[in-house]
C-alpha positions in Angstrom: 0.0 0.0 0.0 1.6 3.6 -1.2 1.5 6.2 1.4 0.0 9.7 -0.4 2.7 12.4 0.5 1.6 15.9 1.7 2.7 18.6 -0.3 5.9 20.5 0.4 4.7 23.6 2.6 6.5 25.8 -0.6 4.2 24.6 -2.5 1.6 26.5 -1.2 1.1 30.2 -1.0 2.2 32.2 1.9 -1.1 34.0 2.3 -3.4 30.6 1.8 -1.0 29.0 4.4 -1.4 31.9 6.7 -5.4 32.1 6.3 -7.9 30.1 8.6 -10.7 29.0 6.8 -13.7 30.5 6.9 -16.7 28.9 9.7 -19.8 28.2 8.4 -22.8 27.6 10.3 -23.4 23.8 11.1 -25.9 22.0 8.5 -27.2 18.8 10.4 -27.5 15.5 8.0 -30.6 14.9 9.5 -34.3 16.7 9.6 -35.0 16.7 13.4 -33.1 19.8 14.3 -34.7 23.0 14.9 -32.5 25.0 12.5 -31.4 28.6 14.0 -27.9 28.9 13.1 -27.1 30.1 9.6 -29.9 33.1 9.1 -31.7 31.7 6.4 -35.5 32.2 5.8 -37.6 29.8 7.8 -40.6 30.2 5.5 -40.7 28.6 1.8 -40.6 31.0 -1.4 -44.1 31.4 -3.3 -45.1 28.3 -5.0 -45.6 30.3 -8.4 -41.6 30.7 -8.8 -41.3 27.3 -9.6 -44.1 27.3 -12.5 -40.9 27.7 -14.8 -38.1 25.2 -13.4 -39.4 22.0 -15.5 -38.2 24.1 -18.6 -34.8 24.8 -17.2 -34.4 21.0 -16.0 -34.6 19.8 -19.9 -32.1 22.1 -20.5 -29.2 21.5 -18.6 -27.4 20.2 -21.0 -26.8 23.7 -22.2 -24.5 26.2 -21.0 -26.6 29.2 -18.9 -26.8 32.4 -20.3 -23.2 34.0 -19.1 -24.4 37.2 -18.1 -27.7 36.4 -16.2 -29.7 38.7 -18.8 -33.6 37.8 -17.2 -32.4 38.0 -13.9 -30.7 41.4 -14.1 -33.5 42.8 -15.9 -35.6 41.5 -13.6 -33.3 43.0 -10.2 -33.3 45.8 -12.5 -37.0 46.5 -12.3 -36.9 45.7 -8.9 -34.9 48.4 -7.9 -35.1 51.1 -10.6 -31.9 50.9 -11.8 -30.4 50.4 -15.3 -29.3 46.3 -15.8 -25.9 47.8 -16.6 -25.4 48.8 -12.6 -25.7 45.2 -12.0 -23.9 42.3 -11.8 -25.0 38.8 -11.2 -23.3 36.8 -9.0 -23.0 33.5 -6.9 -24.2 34.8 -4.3 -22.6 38.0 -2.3 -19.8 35.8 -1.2 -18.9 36.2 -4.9 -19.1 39.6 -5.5 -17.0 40.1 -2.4 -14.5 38.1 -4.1 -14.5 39.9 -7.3 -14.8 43.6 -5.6 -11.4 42.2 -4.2 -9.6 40.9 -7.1 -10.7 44.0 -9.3 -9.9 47.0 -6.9 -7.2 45.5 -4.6 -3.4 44.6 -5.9 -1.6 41.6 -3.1 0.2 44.0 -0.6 -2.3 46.5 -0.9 -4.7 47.8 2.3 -8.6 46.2 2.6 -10.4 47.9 5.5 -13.4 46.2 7.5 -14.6 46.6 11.1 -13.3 44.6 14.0 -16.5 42.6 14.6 -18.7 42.1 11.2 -18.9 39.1 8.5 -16.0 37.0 9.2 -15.4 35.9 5.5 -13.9 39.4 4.4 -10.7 38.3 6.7 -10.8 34.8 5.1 -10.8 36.1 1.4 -8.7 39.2 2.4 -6.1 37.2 3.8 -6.2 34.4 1.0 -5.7 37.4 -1.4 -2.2 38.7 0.1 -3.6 42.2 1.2 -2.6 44.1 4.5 -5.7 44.0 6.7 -7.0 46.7 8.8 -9.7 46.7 11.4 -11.4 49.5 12.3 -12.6 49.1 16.2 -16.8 48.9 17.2 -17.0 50.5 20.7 -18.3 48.8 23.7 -21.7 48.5 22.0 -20.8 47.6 18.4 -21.0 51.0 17.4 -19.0 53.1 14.7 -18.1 56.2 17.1 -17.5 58.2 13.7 -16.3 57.4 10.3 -13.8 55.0 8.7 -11.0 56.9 7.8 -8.5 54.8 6.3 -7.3 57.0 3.4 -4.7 53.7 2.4 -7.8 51.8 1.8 -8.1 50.5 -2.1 -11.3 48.6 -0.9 -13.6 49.0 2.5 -16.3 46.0 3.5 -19.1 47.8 5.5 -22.1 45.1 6.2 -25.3 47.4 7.2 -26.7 45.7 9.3 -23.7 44.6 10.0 -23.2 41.0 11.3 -23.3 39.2 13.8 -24.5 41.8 15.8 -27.8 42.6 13.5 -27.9 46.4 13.6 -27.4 49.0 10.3 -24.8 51.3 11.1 -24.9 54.8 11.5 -26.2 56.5 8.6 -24.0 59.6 9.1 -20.4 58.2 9.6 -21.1 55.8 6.4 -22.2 58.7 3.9 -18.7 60.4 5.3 -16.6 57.5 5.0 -17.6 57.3 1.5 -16.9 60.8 1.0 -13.5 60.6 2.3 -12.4 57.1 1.1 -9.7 57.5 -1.4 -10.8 53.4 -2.7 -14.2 51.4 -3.2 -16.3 51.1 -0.4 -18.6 48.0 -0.4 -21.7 48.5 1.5 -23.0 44.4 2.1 -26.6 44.7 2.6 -27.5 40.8 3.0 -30.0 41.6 5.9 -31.9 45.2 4.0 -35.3 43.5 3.7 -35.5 43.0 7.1 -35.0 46.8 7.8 -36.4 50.2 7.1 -33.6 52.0 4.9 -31.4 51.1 2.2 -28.2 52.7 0.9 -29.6 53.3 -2.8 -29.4 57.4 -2.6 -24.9 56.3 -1.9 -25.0 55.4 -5.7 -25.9 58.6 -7.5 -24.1 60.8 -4.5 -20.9 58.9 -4.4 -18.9 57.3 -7.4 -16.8 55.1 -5.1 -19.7 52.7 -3.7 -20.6 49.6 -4.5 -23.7 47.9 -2.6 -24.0 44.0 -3.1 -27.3 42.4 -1.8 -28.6 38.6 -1.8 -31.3 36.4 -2.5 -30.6 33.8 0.2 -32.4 35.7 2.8 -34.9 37.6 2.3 -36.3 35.9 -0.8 -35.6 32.4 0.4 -33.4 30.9 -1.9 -29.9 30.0 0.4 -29.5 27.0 -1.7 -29.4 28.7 -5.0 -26.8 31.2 -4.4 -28.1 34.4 -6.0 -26.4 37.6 -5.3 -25.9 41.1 -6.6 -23.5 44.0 -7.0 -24.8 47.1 -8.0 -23.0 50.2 -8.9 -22.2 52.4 -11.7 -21.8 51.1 -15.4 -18.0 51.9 -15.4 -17.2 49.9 -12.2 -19.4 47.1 -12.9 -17.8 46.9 -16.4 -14.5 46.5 -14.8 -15.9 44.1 -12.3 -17.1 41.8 -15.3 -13.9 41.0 -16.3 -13.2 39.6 -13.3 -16.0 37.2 -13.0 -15.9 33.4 -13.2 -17.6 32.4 -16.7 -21.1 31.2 -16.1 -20.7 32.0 -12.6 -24.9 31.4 -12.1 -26.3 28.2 -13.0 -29.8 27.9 -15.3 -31.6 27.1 -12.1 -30.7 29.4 -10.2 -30.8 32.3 -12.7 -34.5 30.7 -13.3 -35.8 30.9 -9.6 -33.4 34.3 -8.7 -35.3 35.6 -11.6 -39.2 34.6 -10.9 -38.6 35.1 -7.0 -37.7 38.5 -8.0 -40.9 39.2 -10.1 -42.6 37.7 -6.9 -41.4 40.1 -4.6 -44.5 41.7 -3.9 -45.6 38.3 -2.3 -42.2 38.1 -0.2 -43.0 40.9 1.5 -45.7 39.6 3.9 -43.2 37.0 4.5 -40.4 39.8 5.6 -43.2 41.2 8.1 -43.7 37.9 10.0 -39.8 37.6 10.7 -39.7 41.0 11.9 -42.7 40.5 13.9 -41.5 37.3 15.6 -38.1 38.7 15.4 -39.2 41.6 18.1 -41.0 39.1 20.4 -38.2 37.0 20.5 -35.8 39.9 22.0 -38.9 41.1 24.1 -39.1 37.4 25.6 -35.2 36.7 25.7 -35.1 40.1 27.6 -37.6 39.0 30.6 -35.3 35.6 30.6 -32.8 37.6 32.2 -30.5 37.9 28.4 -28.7 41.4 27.1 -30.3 41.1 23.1 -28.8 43.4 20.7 -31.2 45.6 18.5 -31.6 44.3 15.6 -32.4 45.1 11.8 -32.0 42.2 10.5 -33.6 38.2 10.7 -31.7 37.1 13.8 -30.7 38.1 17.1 -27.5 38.7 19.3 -27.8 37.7 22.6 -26.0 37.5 26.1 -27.5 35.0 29.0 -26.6 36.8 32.0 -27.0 33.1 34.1 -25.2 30.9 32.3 -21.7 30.7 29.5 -23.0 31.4 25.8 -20.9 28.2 24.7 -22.7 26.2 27.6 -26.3 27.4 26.5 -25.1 26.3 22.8 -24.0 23.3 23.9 -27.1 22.4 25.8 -29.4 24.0 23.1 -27.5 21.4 20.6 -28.4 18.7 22.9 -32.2 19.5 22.8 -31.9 19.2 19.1 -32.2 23.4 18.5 -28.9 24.5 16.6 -28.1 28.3 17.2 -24.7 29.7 16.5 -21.8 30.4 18.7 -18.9 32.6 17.7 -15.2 31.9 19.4 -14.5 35.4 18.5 -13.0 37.5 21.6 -15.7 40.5 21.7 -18.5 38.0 21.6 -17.4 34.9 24.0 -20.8 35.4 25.6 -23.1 35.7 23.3 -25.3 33.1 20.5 -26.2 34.3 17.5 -30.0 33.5 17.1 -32.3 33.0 13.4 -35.2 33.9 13.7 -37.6 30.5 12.7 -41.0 30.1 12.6 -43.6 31.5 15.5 -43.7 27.5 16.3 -39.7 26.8 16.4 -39.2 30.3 18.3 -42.1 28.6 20.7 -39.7 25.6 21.3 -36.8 27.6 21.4 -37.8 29.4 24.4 -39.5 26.7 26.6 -36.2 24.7 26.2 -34.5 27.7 27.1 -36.7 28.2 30.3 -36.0 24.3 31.1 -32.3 25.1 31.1 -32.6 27.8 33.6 -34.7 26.0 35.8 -32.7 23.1 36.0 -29.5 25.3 36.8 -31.8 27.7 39.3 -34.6 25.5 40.2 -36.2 28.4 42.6 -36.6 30.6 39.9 
């Protein structure tokens, strides 16, 4: 039997070598978990969007249209923008990725905020770039704007995660008015939320926004996102993207969930609704919650370890997610699910703190 040997450490890039992978959120194998750990959409997309797919099933065969014509017309629409301010991609995660290859040279500065999507550190440092974090204070607040003027590219997620809440309105119009480089504005979490960053676009010529359908309209599995800019930066942001970079199904149900979106709205409503009587009930069992914009939650337990409460939680068969970063040791990271799994979440909950303070 021939042993397989591992590669000579030269062979692989400083940077990659360097990098820790990025985290996801757990994905059980099986069906009897109560799913609150990776933000998606507890409630199905509108039956009509797949009127279409059997069409797109017989032709797999052939290659999808390169440049996602139907579904950027159909974003397009949407959001009452030209189709040439936007560019399809697989999912957000990859137009993060091609912001970065397009704007930033290896050695050059990327800019993001000390606690926010952990992936711009993975794909930054993968890259070769020098990182710089701009610190939250004590409440995950920006305390003014980034000013990084050696910046060729800034990440901003508003809401930002993991803590859920947009960030000051002010400080980001000023950072983009200052930033010498691109500044991203990543707004996964904007349906759940009362303002958008569209009025950036026409007021500053440095901002790209990049937005999702994985949340808000459902479709995690599909991988659907968006950058929108100007023509001239998405232009140069084309050359940079993968070749057929969006499947035929998912350009097919990206595009009809997108016609749909009057009926997603309703659906947006409940997960705000249930979203603010989760933090109202998490609140009276004795937890600091994080306000939030977006569909999930932030939260301290004051009576017992965040990664003990995780741990337990996992035991009951609820997942919810638990970050080792140092600014958030004590606190889970909480989707918001259905009425009914939000229900069970929080009688299991109470059964933990009974059992650990049975006079209370």
């Amino acid at each position: 039997m021939s042993l397989i040997r591992l590669p000579s450490p030269e062979l692989i890039r400083d940077c990659v070598r360097q990098a820790s992978s990025y985290v996801p959120g757990e994905q059980p194998q099986t069906t009897d978990f109560i799913k609150l750990n990776t933000n998606e959409n507890p409630y199905a997309p509108p039956a009509q969007i797949f009127e279409h797919l059997s069409e797109d099933l017989a032709k797999v065969r052939l290659y999808p249209d390169p440049v996602a014509t139907q579904l950027r017309k159909a974003a397009a629409q949407v959001w009452d923008l030209s189709v040439d301010q936007i560019l399809a991609g697989n999912g957000s995660d990859d137009i993060l990725n091609i912001a970065l290859r397009t704007f930033v040279n290896p050695g050059e500065v990327v800019a993001f905020l000390d606690l926010t999507y952990s992936l711009y550190e993975t794909i930054a440092t993968v890259h070769g770039v020098v990182i710089k974090k701009i610190p939250l204070n004590e409440k995950f607040e920006l305390t003014g704007p980034v000013i990084c003027p050696e910046a060729k590219l800034i990440f901003l997620a508003s809401p930002n995660a993991p803590v859920g809440k947009h960030l000051n309105r002010e400080f980001l119009a000023q950072t983009c008015a200052q930033a010498k480089g691109i500044v991203l504005i990543d707004e996964a979490y904007i349906d759940f939320s009362d303002e958008d960053h569209w009025d950036f676009l026409t007021q500053f010529d440095n901002v790209i926004i990049s937005r999702t359908l994985s949340k808000s309209y459902s479709l995690a599995g599909m991988r659907v996102g968006f950058g929108i800019s100007s023509p001239a930066l998405i232009q140069e942001m084309d050359k940079v993207r993968d070749s057929y970079n969006l499947d035929r199904l998912a350009q097919s149900l990206g595009t009809a969930a997108l016609t749909a979106t009057e009926d997603f709205k309703p659906i947006w409503q409940q997960v705000r609704q249930t979203r603010d009587r989760l933090t109202t009930e998490l609140r009276k069992l004795d937890f600091e919650v994080c306000e939030s914009d977006s569909n999930f939650v932030l939260a301290s337990p004051q009576w017992i370890g965040a990664s003990e409460l995780y741990q337990q939680l996992k035991a009951r068969k609820i997942l919810v997610r638990y970050f080792s970063h140092p600014r958030i040791t004590n606190y889970v990271r909480i989707s918001i699910g259905t009425d009914a799994e939000i229900d069970q979440l929080l009688v299991v909950i109470k059964a933990i703190k009974t059992e650990l303070s049975p006079t209370n």
